[in-house]
Backbone as ProteinMPNN parsed JSONL, in Angstrom:
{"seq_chain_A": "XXXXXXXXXXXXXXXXXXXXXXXXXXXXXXXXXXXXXXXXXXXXXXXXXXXXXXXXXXXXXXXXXXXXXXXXXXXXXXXXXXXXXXXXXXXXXXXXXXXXXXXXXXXXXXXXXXXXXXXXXXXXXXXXXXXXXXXXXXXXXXXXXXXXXXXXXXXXXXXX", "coords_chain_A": {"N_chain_A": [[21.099, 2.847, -20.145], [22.497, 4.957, -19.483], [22.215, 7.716, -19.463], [20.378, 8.557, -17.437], [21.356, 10.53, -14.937], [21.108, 9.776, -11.843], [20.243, 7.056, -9.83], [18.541, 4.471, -11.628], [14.747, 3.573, -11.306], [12.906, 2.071, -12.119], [11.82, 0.365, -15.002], [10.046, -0.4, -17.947], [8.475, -2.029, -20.278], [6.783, -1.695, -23.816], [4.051, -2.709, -24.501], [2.915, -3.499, -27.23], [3.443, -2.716, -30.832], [5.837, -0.307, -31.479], [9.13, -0.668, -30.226], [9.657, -0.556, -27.612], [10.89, 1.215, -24.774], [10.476, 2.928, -21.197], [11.87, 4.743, -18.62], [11.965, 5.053, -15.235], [13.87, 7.498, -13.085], [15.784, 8.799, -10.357], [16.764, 10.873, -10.948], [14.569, 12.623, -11.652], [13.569, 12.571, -14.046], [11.685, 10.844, -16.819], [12.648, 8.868, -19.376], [12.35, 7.623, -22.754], [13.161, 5.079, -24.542], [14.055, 3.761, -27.912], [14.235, 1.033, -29.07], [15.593, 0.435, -31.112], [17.621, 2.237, -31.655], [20.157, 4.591, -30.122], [20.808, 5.823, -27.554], [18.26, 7.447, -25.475], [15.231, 8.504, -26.733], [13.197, 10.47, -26.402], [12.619, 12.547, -23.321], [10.789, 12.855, -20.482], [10.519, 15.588, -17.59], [10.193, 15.87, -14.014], [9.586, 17.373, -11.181], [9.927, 15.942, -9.37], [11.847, 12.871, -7.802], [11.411, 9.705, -9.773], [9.526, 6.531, -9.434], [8.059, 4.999, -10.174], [7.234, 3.335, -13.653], [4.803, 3.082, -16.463], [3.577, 2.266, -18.995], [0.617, 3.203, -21.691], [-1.942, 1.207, -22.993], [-1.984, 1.469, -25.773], [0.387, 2.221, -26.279], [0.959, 4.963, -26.299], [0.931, 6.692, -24.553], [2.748, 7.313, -21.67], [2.59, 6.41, -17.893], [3.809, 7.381, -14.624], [5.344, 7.766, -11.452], [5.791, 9.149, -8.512], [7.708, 10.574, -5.743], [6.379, 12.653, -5.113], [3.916, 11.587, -4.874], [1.489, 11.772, -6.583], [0.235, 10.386, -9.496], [1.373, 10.525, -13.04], [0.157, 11.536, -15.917], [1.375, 11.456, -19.572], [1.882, 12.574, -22.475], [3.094, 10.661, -25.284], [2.837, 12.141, -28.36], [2.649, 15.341, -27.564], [4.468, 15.846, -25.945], [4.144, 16.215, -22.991], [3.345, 16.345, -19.571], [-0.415, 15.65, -19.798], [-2.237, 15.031, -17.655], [-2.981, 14.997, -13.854], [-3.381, 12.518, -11.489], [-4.353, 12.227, -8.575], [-4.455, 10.79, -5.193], [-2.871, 9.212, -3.722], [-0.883, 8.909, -0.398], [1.662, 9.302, -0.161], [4.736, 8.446, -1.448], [4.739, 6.614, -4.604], [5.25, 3.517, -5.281], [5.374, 1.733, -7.113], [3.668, 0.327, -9.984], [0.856, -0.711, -12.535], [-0.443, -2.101, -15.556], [-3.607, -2.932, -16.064], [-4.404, -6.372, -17.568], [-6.22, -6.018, -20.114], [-5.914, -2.842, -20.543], [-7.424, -0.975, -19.93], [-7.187, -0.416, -16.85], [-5.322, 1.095, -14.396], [-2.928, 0.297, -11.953], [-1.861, 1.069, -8.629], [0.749, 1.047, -6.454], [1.277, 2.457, -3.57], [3.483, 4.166, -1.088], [1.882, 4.911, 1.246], [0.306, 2.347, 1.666], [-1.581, 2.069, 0.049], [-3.265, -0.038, -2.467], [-4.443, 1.792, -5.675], [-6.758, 1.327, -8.008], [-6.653, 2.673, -11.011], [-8.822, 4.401, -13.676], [-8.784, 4.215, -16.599], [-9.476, 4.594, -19.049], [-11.047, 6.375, -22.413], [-12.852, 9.255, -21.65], [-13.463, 8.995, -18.911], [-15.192, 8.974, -15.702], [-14.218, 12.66, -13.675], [-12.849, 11.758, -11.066], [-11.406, 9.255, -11.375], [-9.996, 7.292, -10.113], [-11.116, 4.288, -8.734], [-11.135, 2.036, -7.322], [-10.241, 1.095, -3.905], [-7.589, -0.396, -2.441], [-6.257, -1.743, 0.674], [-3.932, -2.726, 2.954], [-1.648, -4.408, 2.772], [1.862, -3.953, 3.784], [3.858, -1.066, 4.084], [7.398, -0.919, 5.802], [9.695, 0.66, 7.81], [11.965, 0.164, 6.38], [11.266, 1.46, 3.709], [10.414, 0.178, 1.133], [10.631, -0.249, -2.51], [7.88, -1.595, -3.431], [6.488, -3.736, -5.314], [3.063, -4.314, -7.735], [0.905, -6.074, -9.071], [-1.132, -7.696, -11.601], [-3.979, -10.259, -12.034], [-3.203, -12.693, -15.187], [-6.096, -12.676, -15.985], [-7.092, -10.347, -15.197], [-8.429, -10.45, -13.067], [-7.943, -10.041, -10.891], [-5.624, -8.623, -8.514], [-1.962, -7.859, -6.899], [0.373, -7.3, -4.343], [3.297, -6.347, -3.05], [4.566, -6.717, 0.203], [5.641, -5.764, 3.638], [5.559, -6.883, 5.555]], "CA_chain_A": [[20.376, 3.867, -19.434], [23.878, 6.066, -19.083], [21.827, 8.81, -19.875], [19.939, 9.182, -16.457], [21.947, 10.822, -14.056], [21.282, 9.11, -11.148], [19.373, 5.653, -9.686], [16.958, 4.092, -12.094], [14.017, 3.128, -9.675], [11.719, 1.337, -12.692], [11.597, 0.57, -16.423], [8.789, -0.94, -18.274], [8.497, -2.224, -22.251], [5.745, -1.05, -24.418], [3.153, -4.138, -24.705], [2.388, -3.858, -29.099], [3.817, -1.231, -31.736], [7.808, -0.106, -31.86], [10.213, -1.916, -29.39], [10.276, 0.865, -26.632], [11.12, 1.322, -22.933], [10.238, 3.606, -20.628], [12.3, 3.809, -17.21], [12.083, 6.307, -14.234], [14.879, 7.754, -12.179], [15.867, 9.674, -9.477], [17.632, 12.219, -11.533], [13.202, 13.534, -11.83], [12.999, 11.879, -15.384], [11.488, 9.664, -17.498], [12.94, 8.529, -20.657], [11.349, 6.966, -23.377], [13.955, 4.318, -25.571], [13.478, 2.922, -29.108], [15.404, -0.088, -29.11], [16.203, 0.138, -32.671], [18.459, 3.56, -31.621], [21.176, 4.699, -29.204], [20.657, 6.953, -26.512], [17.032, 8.203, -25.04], [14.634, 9.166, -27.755], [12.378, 11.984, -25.512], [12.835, 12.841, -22.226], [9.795, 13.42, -19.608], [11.491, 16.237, -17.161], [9.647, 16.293, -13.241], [10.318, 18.087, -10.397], [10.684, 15.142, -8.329], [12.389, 11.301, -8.329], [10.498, 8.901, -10.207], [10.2, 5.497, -8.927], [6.692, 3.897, -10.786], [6.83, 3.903, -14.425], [4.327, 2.202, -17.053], [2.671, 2.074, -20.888], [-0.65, 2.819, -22.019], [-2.273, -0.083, -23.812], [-1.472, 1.799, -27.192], [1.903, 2.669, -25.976], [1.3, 6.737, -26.943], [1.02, 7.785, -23.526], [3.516, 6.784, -20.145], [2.366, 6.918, -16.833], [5.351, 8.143, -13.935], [4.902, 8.312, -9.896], [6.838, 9.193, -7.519], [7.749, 10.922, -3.864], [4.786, 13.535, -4.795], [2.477, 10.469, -4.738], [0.786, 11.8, -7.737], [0.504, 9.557, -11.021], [1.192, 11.582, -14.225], [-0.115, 10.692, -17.779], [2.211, 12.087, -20.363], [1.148, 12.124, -24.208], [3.771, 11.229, -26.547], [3.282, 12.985, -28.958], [2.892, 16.011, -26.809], [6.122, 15.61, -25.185], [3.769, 16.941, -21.688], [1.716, 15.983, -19.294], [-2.287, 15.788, -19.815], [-2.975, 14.944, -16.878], [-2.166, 14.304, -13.19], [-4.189, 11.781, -10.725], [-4.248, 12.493, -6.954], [-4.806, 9.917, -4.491], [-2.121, 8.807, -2.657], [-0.314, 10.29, 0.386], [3.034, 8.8, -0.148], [5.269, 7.605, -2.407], [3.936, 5.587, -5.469], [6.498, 2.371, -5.135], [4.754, 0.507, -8.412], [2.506, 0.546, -11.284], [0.88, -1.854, -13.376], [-1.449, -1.652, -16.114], [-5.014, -4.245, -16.967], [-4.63, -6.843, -19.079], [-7.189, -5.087, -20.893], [-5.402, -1.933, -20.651], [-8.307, -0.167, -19.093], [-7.134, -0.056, -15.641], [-3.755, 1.288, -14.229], [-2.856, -0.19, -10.563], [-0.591, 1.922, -8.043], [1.376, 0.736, -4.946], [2.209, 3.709, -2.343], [3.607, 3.704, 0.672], [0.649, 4.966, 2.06], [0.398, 0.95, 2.22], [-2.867, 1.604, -0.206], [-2.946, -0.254, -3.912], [-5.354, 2.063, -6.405], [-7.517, 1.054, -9.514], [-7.509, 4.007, -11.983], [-9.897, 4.144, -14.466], [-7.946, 4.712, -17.44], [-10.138, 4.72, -20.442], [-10.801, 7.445, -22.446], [-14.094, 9.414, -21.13], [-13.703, 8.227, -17.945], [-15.437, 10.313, -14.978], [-12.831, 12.63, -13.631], [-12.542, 10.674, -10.495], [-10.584, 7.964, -11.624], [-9.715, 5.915, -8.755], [-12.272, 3.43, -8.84], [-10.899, 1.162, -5.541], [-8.99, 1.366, -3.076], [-7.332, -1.407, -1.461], [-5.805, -1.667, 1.867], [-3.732, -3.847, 3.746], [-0.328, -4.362, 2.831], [2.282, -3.181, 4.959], [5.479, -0.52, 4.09], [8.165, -0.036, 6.438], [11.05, 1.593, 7.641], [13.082, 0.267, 5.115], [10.384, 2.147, 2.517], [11.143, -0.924, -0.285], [10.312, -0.139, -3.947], [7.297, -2.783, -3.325], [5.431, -3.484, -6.829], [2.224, -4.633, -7.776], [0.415, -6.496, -10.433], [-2.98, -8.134, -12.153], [-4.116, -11.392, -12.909], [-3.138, -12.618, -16.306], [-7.327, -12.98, -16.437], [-7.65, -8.893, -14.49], [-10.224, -10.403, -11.759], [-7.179, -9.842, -9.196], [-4.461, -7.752, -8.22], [-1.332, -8.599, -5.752], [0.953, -6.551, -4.058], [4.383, -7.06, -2.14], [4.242, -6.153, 1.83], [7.192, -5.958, 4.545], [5.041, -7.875, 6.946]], "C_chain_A": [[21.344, 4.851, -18.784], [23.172, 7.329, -18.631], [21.046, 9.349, -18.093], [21.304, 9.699, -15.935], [22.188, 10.733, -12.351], [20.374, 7.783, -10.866], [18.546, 5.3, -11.041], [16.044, 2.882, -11.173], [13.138, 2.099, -10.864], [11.942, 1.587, -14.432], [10.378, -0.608, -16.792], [8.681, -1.287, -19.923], [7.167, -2.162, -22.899], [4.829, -2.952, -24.759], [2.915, -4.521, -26.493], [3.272, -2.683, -29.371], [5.353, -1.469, -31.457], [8.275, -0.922, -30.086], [10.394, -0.542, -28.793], [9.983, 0.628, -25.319], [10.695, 2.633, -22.59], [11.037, 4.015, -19.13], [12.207, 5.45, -16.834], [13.188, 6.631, -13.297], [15.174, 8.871, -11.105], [16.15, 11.383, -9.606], [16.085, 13.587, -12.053], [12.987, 13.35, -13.344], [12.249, 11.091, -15.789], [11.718, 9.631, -18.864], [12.767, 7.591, -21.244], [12.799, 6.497, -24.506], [13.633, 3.562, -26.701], [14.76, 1.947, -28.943], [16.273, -0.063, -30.373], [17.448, 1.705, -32.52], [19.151, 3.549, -30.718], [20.408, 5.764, -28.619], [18.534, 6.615, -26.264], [16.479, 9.011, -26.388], [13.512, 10.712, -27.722], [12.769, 11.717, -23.804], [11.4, 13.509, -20.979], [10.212, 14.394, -18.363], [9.842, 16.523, -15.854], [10.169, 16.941, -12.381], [11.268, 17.23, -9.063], [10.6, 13.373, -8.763], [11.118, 10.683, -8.448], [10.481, 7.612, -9.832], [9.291, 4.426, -9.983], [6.77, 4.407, -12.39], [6.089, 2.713, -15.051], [4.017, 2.684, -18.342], [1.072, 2.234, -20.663], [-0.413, 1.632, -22.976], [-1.812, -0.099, -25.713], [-0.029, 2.387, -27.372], [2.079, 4.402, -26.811], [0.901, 7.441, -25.763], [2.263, 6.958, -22.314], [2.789, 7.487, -19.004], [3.414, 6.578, -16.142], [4.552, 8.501, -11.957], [5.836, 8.443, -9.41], [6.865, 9.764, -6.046], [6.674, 11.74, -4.157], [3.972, 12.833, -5.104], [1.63, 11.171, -5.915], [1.056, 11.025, -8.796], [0.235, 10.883, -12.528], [0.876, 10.972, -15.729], [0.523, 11.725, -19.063], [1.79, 11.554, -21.523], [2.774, 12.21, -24.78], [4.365, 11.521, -27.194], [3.251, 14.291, -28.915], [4.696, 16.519, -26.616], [5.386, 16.419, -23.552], [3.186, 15.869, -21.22], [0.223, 16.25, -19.466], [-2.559, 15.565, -18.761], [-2.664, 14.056, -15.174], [-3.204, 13.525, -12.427], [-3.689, 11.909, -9.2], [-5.15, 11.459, -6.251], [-4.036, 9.415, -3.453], [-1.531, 9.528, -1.628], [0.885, 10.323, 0.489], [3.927, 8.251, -1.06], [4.769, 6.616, -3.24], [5.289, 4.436, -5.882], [6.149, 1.44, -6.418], [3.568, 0.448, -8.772], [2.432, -0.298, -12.493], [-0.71, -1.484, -14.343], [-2.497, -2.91, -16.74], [-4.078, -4.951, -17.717], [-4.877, -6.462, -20.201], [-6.747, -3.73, -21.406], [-6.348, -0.91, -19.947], [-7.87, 0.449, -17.494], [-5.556, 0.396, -15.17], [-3.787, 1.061, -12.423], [-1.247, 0.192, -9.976], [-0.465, 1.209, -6.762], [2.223, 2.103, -4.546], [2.464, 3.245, -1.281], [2.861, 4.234, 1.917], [0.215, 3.629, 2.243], [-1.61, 1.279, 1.641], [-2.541, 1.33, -1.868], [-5.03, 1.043, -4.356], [-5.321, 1.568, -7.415], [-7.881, 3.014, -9.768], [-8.25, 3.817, -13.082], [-9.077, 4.996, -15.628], [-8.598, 4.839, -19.214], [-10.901, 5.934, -20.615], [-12.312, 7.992, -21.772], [-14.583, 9.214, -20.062], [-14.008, 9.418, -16.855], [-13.965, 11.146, -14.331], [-12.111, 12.401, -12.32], [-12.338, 9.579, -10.603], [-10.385, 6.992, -10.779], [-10.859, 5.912, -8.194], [-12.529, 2.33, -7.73], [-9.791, 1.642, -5.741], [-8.555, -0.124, -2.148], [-6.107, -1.064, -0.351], [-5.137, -2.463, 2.675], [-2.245, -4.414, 4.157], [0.307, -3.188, 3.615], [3.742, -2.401, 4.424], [5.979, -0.28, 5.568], [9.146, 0.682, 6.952], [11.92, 1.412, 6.6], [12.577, 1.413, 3.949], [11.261, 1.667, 1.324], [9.965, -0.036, -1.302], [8.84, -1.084, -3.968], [6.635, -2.593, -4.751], [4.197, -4.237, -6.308], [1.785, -4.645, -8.944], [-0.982, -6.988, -10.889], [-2.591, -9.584, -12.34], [-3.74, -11.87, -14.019], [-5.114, -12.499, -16.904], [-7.918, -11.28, -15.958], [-8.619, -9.161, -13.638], [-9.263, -10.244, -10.562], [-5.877, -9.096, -9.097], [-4.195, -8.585, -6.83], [-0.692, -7.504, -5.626], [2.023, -7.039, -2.971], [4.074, -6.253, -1.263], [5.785, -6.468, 2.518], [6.608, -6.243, 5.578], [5.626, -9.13, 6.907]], "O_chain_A": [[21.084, 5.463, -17.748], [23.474, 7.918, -17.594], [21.258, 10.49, -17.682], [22.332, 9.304, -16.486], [23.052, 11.323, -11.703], [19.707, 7.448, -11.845], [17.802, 6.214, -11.395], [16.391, 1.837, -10.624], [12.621, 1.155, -10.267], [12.163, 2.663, -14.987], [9.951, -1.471, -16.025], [8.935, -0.342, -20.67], [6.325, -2.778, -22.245], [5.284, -4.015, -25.18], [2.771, -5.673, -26.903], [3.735, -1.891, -28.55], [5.92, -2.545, -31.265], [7.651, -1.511, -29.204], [11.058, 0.38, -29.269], [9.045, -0.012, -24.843], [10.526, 3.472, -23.475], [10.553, 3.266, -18.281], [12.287, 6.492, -17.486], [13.391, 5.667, -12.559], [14.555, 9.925, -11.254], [15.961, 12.42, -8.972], [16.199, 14.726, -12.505], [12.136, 14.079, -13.854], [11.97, 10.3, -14.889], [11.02, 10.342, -19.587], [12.915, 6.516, -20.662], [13.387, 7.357, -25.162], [12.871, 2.616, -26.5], [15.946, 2.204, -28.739], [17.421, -0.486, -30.515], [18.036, 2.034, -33.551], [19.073, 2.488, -30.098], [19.532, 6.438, -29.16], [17.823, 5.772, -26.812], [17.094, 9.908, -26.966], [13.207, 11.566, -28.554], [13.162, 10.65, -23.333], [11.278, 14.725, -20.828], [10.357, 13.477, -17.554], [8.788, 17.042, -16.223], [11.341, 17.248, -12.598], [12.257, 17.418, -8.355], [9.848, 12.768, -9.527], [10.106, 10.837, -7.763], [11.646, 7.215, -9.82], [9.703, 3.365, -10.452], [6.482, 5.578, -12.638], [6.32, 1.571, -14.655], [4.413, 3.828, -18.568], [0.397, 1.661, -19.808], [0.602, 1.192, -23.516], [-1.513, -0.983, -26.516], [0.497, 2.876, -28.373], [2.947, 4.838, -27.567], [0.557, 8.622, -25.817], [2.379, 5.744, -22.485], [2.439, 8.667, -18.986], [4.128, 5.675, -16.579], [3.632, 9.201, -11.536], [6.858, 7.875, -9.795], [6.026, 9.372, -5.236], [5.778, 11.58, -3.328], [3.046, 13.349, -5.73], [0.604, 10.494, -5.851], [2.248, 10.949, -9.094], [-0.65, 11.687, -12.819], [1.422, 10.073, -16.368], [-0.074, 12.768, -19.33], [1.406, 10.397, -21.689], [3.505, 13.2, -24.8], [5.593, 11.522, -27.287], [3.686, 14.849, -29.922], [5.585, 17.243, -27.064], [6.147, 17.2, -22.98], [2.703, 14.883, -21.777], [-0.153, 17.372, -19.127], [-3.673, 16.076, -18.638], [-2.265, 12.893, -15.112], [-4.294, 13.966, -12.791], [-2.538, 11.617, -8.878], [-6.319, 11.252, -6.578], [-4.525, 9.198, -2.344], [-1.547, 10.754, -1.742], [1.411, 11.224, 1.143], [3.469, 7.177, -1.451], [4.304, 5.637, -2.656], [6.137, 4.682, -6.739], [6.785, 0.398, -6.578], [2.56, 0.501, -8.067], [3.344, -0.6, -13.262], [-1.703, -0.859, -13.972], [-2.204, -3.65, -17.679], [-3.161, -4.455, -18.372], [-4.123, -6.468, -21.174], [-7.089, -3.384, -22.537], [-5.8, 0.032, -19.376], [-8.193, 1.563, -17.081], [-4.634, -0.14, -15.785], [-4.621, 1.643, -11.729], [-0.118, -0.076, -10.388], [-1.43, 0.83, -6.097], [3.272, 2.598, -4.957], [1.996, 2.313, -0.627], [3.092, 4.082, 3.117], [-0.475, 3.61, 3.263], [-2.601, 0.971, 2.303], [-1.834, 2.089, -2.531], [-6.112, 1.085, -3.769], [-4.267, 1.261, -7.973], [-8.571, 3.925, -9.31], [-8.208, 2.638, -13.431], [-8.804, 6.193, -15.548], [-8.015, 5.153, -20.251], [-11.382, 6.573, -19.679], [-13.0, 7.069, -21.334], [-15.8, 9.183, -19.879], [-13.433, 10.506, -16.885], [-12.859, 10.609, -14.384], [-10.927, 12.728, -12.249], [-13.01, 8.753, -9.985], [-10.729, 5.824, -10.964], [-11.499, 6.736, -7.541], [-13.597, 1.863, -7.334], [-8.982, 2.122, -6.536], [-9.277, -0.693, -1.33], [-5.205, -0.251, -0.554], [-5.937, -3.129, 3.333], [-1.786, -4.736, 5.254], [-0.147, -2.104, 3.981], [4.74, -3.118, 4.352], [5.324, 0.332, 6.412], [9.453, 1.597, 6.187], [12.528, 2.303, 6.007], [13.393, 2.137, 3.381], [12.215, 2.182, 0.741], [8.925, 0.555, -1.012], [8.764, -1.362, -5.165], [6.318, -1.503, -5.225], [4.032, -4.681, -5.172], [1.97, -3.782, -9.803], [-1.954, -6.473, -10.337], [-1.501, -10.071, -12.642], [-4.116, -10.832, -14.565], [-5.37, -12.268, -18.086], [-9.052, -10.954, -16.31], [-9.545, -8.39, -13.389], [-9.674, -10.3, -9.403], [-5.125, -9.26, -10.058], [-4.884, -9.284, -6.087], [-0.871, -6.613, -6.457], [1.766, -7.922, -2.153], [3.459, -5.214, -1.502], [6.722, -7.142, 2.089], [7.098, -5.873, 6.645], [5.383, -9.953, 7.79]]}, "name": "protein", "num_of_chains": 1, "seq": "XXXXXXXXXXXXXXXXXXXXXXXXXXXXXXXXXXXXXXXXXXXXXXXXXXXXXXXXXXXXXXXXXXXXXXXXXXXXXXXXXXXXXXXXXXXXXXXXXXXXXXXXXXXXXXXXXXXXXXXXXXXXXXXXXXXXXXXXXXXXXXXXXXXXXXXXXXXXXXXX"}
């Protein structure tokens, strides 16, 4: 991961299909790796550090968060974003996606986890819950968050 230019805050491996990574960095990237190659195979280019990255279920889109607490859904075969999701008020510290693939689950340091509603057709209020409870603080840790292997539960790390 030479290729970023500074921190990498998160990488993630494609669940089915080609042998590919995804990782986010400070340097306002996200680059997308085929294992079977050298270097970075596309490049996602934001304005600001990335810390949350993940896979759709068909691994042809990445989702990317970061200090502008927005989640971004990037196509591709695009090479853009389609589409951004607003919800948080703070830093998106970790991102995890269903079992199922349906749902995509964010940790901010607004100290709230969201359910997005990630399937296609979906109204275009996406965030479907909100949970509440966990605690960021001064340190402002990377905290992640994940699913059930069965999707009836989500967890999340706290600095309580």
């Amino acid at each position: 991961m030479a290729e970023h230019s500074s921190f990498v805050n998160s990488c993630c491996p494609s669940r089915r299909g080609l042998p590919l990574i995804v990782s986010g960095s400070d340097d306002g990237t996200a680059k997308l790796w085929d294992m079977r190659q050298r270097g970075a195979v596309q490049t996602f280019p934001d304005k600001y550090q990335i810390t949350a990255v993940s896979f759709s279920d068909a691994a042809d889109k990445i989702f990317t968060g970061g200090v502008d607490s927005d989640v971004k859904v990037w196509d591709l075969r695009k090479g853009e974003a389609i589409m951004t999701l607003e919800g948080h008020q703070d830093t998106i510290t970790g991102m995890s996606l269903s079992p199922d693939g349906s749902y995509l689950l964010t940790n901010a340091m607004d100290c709230k986890l969201c359910v997005w509603d990630m399937r296609p057709y979906a109204p275009q209020n996406r965030c479907v819950e909100i949970f509440e409870g966990h605690q960021h603080n001064f340190e402002k840790n990377l905290l992640k968050c994940a699913w059930s292997p069965d999707g009836s539960k989500v967890t999340a790390g706290s600095a309580d």
